[in-house]
DRENKOLTOR-830096 format. One record per residue (C-alpha): x, y, z; residue in one letter. Coordinates in Angstrom, 1 decimal, decimal comma. Layout:
N
       x       y       z  code
       X       Y       Z     A
...
This chain:
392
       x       y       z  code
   -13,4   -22,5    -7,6     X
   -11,7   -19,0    -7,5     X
    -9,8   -17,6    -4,1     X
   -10,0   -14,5    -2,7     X
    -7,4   -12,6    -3,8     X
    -4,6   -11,4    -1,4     X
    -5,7    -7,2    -1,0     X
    -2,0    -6,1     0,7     X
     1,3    -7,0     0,8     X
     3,5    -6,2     3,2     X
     7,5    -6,4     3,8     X
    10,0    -6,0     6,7     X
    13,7    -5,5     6,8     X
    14,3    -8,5     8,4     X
    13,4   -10,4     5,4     X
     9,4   -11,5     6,0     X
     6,2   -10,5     3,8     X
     2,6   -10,6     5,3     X
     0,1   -11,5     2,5     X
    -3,5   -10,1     3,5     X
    -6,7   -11,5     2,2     X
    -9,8   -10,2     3,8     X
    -9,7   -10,8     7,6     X
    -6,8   -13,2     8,2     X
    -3,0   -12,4     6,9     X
     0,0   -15,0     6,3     X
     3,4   -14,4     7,3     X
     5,9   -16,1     4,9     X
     9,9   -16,2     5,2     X
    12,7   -14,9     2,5     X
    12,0   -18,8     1,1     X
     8,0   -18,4     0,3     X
     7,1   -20,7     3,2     X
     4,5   -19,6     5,6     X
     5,4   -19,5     9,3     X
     2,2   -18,1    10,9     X
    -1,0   -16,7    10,1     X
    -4,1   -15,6    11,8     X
    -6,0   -18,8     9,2     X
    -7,2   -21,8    11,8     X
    -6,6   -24,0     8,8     X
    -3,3   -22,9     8,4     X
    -2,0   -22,9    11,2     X
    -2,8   -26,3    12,2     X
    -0,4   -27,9     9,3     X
     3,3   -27,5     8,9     X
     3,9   -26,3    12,2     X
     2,7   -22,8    11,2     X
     2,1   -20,2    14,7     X
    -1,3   -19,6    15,4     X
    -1,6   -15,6    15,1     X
    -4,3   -13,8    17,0     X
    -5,8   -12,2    14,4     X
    -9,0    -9,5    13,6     X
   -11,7   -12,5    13,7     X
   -10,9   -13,8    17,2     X
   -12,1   -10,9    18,9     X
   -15,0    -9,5    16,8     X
   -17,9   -11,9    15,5     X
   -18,8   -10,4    12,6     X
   -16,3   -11,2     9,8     X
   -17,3    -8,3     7,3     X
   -16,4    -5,6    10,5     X
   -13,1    -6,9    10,4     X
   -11,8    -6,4     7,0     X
    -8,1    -5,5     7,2     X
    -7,8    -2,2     5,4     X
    -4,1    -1,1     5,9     X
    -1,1    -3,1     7,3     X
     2,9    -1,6     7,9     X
     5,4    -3,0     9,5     X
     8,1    -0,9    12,1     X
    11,4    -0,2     9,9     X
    13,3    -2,4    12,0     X
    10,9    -5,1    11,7     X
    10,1    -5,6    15,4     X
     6,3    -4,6    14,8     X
     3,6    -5,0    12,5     X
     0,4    -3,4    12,7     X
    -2,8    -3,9    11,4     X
    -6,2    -1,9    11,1     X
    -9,6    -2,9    10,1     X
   -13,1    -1,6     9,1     X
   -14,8    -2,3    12,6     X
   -12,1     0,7    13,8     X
    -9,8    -2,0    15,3     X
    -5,8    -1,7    15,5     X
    -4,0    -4,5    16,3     X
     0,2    -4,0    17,1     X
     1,8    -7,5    17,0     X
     5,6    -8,3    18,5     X
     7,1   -10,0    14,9     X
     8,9   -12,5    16,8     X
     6,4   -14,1    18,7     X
     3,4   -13,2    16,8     X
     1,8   -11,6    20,0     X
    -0,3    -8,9    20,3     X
     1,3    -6,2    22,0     X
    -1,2    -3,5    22,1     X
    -4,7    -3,4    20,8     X
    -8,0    -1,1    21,0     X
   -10,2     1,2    18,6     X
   -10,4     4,2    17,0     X
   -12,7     6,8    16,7     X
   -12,8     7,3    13,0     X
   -12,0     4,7    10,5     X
    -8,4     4,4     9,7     X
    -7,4     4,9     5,8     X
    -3,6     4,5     6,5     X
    -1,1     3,6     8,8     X
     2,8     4,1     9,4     X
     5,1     3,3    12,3     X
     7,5     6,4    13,4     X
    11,4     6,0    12,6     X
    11,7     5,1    16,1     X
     8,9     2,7    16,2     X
     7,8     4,6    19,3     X
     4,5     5,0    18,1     X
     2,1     3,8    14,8     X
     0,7     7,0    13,0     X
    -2,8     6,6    11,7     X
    -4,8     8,5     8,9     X
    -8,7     8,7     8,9     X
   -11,3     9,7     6,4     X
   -11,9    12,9     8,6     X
    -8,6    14,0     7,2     X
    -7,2    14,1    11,0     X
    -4,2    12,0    11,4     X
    -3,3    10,6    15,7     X
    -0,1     8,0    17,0     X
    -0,5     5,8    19,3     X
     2,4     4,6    21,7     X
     3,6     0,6    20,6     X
     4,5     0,0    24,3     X
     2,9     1,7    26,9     X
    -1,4     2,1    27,1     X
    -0,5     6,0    26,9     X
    -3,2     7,8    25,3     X
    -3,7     8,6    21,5     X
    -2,6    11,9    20,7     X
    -3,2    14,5    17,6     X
    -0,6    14,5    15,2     X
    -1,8    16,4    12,5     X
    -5,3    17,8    10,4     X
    -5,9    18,1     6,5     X
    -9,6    19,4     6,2     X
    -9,6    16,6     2,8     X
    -9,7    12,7     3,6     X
    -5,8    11,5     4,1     X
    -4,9     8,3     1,6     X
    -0,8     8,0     2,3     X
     1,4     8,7     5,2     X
     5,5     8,4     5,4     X
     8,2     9,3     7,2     X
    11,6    10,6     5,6     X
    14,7     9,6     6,3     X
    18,0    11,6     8,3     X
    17,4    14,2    10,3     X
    15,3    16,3    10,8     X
    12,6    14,0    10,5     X
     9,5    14,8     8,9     X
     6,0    13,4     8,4     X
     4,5    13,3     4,7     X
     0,9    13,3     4,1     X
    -1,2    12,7     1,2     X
    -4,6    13,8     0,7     X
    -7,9    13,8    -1,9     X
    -7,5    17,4    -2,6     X
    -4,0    16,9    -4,6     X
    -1,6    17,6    -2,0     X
     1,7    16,7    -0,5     X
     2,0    17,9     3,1     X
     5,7    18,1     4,6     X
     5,5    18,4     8,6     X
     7,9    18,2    11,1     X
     8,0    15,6    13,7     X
     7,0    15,5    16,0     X
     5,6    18,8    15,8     X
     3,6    18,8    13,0     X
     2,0    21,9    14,0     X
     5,3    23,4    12,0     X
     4,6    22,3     8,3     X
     7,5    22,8     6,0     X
     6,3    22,5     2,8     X
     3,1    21,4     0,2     X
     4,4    19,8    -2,9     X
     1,8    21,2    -5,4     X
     1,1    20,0    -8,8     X
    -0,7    16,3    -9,0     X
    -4,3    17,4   -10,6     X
    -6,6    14,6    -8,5     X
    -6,3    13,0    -5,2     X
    -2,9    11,4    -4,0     X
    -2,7     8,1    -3,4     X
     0,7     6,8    -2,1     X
     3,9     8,5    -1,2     X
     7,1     6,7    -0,8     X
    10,9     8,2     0,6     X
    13,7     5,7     0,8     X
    17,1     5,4     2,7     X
    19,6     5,8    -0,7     X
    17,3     8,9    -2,0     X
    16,8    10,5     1,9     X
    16,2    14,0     0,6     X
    13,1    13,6    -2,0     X
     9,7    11,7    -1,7     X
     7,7    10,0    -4,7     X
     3,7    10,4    -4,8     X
     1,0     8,5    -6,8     X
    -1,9    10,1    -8,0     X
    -5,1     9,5    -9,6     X
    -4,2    11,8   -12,5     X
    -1,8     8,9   -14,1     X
     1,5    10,5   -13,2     X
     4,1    10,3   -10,5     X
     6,0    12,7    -9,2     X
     9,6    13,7    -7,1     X
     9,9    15,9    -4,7     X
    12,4    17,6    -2,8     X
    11,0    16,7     0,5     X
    12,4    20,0     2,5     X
    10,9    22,4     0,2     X
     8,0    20,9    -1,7     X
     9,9    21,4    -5,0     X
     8,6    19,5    -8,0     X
    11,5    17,7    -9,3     X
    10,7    15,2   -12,0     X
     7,0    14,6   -13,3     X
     6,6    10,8   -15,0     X
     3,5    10,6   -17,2     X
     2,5     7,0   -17,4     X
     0,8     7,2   -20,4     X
     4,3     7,6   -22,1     X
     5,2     4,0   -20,9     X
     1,7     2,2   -20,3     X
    -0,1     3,4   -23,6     X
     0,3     0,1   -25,5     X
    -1,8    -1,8   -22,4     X
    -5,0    -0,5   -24,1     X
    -3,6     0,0   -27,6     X
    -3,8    -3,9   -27,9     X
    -6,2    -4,8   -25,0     X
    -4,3    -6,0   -22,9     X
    -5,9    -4,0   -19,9     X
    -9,9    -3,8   -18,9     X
    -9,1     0,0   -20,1     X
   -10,9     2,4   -22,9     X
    -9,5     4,0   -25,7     X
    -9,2     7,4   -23,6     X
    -8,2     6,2   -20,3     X
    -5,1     7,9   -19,8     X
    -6,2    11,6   -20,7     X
    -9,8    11,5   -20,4     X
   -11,2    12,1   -17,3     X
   -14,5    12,4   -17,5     X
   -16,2     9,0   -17,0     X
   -15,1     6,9   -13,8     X
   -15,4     3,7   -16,0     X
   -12,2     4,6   -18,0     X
   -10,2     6,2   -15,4     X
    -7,0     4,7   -13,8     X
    -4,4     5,8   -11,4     X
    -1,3     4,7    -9,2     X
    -2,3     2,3    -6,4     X
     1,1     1,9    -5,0     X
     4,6     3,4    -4,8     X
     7,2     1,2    -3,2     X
    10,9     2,4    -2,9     X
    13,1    -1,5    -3,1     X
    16,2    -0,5    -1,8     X
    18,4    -3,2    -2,7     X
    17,8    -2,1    -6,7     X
    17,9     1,8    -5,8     X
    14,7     2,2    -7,5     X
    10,8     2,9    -7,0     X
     7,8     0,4    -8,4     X
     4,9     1,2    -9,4     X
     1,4    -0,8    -9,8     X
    -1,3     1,3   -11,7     X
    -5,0     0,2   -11,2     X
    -6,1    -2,3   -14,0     X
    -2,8    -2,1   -16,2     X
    -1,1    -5,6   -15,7     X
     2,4    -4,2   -15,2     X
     4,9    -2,4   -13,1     X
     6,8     0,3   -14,0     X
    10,0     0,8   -12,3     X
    11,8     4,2   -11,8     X
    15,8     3,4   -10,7     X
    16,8     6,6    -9,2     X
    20,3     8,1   -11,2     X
    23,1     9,7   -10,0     X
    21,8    13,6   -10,2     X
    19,0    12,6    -8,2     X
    16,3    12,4   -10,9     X
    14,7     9,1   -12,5     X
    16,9     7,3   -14,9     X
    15,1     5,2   -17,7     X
    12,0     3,7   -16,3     X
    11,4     0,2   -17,1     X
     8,1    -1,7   -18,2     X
     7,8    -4,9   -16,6     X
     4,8    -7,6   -17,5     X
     2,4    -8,9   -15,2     X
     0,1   -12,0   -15,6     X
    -2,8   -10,3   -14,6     X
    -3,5    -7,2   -12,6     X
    -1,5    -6,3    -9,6     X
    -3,5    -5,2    -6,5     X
    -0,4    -4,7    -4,4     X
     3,6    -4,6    -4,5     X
     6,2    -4,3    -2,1     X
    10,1    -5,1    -1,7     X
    11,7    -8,1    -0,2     X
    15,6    -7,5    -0,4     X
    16,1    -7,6    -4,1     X
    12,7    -9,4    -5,2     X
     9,4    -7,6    -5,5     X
     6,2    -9,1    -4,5     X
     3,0    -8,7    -6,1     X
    -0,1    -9,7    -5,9     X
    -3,1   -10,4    -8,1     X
    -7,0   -10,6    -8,4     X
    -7,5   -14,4   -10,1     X
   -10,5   -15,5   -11,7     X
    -9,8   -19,2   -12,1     X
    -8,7   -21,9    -9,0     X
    -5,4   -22,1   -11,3     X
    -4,1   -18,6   -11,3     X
    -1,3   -17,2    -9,0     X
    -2,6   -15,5    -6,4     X
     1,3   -13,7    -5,9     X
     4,5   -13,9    -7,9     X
     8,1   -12,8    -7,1     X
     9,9   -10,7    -9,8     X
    13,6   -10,1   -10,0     X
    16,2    -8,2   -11,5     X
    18,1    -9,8   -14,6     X
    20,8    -7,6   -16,2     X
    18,7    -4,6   -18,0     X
    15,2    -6,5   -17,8     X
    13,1    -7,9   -15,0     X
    11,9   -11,5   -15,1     X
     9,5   -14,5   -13,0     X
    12,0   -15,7    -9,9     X
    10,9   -19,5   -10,2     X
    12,1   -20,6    -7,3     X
    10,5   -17,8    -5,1     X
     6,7   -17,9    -7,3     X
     6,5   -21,5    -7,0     X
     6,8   -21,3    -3,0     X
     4,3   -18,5    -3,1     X
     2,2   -20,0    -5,4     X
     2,1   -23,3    -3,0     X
     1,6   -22,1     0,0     X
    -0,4   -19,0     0,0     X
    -3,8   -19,8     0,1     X
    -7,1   -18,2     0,3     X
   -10,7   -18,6     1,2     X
   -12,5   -19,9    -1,9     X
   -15,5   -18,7    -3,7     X
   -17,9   -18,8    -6,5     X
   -17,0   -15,9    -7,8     X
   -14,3   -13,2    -6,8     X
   -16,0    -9,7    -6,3     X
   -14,7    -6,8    -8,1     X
   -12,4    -4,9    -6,5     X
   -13,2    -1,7    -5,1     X
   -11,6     1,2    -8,0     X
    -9,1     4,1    -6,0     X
   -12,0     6,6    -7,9     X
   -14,7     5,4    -5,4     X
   -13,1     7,0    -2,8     X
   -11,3     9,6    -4,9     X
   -13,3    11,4    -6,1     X
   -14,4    14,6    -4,4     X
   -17,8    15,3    -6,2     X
   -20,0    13,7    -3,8     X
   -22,8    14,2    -6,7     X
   -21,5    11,9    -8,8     X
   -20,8     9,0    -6,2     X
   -23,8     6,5    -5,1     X
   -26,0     7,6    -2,2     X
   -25,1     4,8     0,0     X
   -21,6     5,5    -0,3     X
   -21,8     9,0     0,9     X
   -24,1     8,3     3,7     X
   -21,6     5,3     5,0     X
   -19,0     7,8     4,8     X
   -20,5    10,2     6,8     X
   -21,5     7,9     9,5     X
   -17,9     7,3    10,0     X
């Protein structure tokens, strides 16, 4: 039988990744093996900690679908939100929760402050709140786009600002934590922005996925569009020779939702100086190492086995995960750096492979294309999506 496939991966400076597969999530070590997880079945084997997790406290499993996860840049926190509204803040070294209670509207995206002082959330309503970690203060307004919100970040040094992504093609630079007082909109991406990344050895610039199949730098202070990578450039041959589910056109062409694509994740891995990339339905990463004039040097193409559905950075090694059709297939593999090219890290993959495990199932459902919820002509969406969207 197939498995669900793992939906996020998350990673924390302290050297742990959190796999997340529907409504439980698995946190693993530097080594691959798991050492708790909000799974009954896993954590009654190997000693794994038992993690309170979305399912214990709501009933109704398909409420409790976990739709964002991040973890505090120290690594003391990890949060967690889910389709029922729910936000769970766990203490990463016990495992317990440390705050929990709902939101108003459904959360697209969350991010912890520099400080960890308080998780940031994003909603659908384009209206952004933080919460205090600690303390059962109240929720407070952060910020308000008048388009749905997909990213959130915060940049590094000081001053500190907040960076927001929305469906209308924009880049929002605020300060924090006044956000009242923006500071710049990095215009240019020509459909809905999906990810933005900043990193700690490029503190003055931001990179930002889009629908429209490029990414782009930004000088973060002033909106300035720096460097524009078209992906078609490096990802053309994954439809030349069918290797992707993609059509002739899909890189320029869009018109039809069927043959459309566009960047589900930018990750900044510090310990490489570089960016990743994973592009929906094009089995492969392309990564950006940052050069000396603070521009992209060469990017780099490296294979997947199948299609990603998530990446993120742990130390030196990048994660990703996949959607796998068969009971034999890797649900995640670890890639590393090897002299000019980028290779399988055997060790690391075989512990993931081993001890992540999902629910099985007949058949694994399709997962849900970034165009469903990016695109902005409500005309040419389902009915039933845009009536669950308004009663959110």
């Amino acid at each position: 039988m197939a498995r669900f496939p793992v939906s996020l991966v998350e990673t924390s400076s302290q050297g742990i990744v959190v796999f997340v597969s529907e409504n439980n999530f698995s946190v693993a070590d530097s080594a691959g093996k798991i050492i708790a997880s909000t799974s009954e079945s896993q954590a009654n084997s190997n000693n794994v900690t038992k993690i309170s997790g979305p399912s214990d406290v709501n009933s109704n499993p398909s409420d409790t679908t976990i739709r964002a996860a991040s973890f505090s840049r120290d690594g003391r926190l990890f949060a967690i939100c889910t389709a029922d509204k729910g936000i769970m803040i766990y203490d990463t070294k016990t495992w317990a929760v440390q705050r929990q209670l709902k939101t108003e509207k459904r959360t697209n995206a969350i991010c912890f402050d520099p400080q960890g002082a308080f998780l940031v959330t994003a909603d659908k309503f384009g209206d952004s709140y933080r919460i205090p970690t600690v303390s059962e203060g109240p929720t407070e307004m952060l910020l308000g786009h008048v388009s749905i919100l997909c990213s959130l970040g915060f940049s590094y040094g000081s001053p500190t600002y907040v960076l927001s992504c929305d469906r209308d093609e924009k880049l929002r630079v605020s300060k924090y934590p006044n956000a009242y007082n923006i500071e710049a909109f990095g215009l240019g991406h020509r459909e809905f922005v999906t990810s933005v990344a900043t990193a700690e050895f490029a503190p003055t610039v931001a990179v930002t996925g889009s629908g429209d199949g490029t990414v782009r730098l930004w000088r973060i202070s002033t909106g300035e569009l720096l460097q524009t990578i078209e992906l078609a450039e490096y990802l053309h041959v994954y439809y030349e020779n069918g290797k992707a589910l993609c059509g002739e056109n899909t890189f320029h062409d869009r018109s039809a939702a069927t043959e459309r694509y566009g960047v589900l994740r930018v990750r900044a891995v510090e310990a490489l100086g570089a960016f990743v990339v994973a592009v929906e339905r094009i089995p492969a990463l392309l990564v950006l190492p940052m050069a000396e004039n603070s521009g992209f040097g060469r990017p780099m193409v490296v294979d997947l086995e199948a299609v990603p559905t998530d990446v993120a950075a742990l130390g030196d090694r990048v994660i990703v995960s996949f959607v796998t059709r068969t009971d034999q297939g890797a649900l995640v593999t670890a890639i590393k750096r090897d002299g000019e090219a980028f290779g399988v890290d055997g060790e690391l993959a075989r512990a993931l492979a081993e001890n992540i495990v999902t629910r099985e199932a007949e058949s694994v459902p399709e997962v849900q294309s970034i165009f469903v919820w990016g695109n902005k002509m409500f005309l040419e969406r389902p009915q039933e999506e845009n009536e669950d969207e308004d009663a959110e």
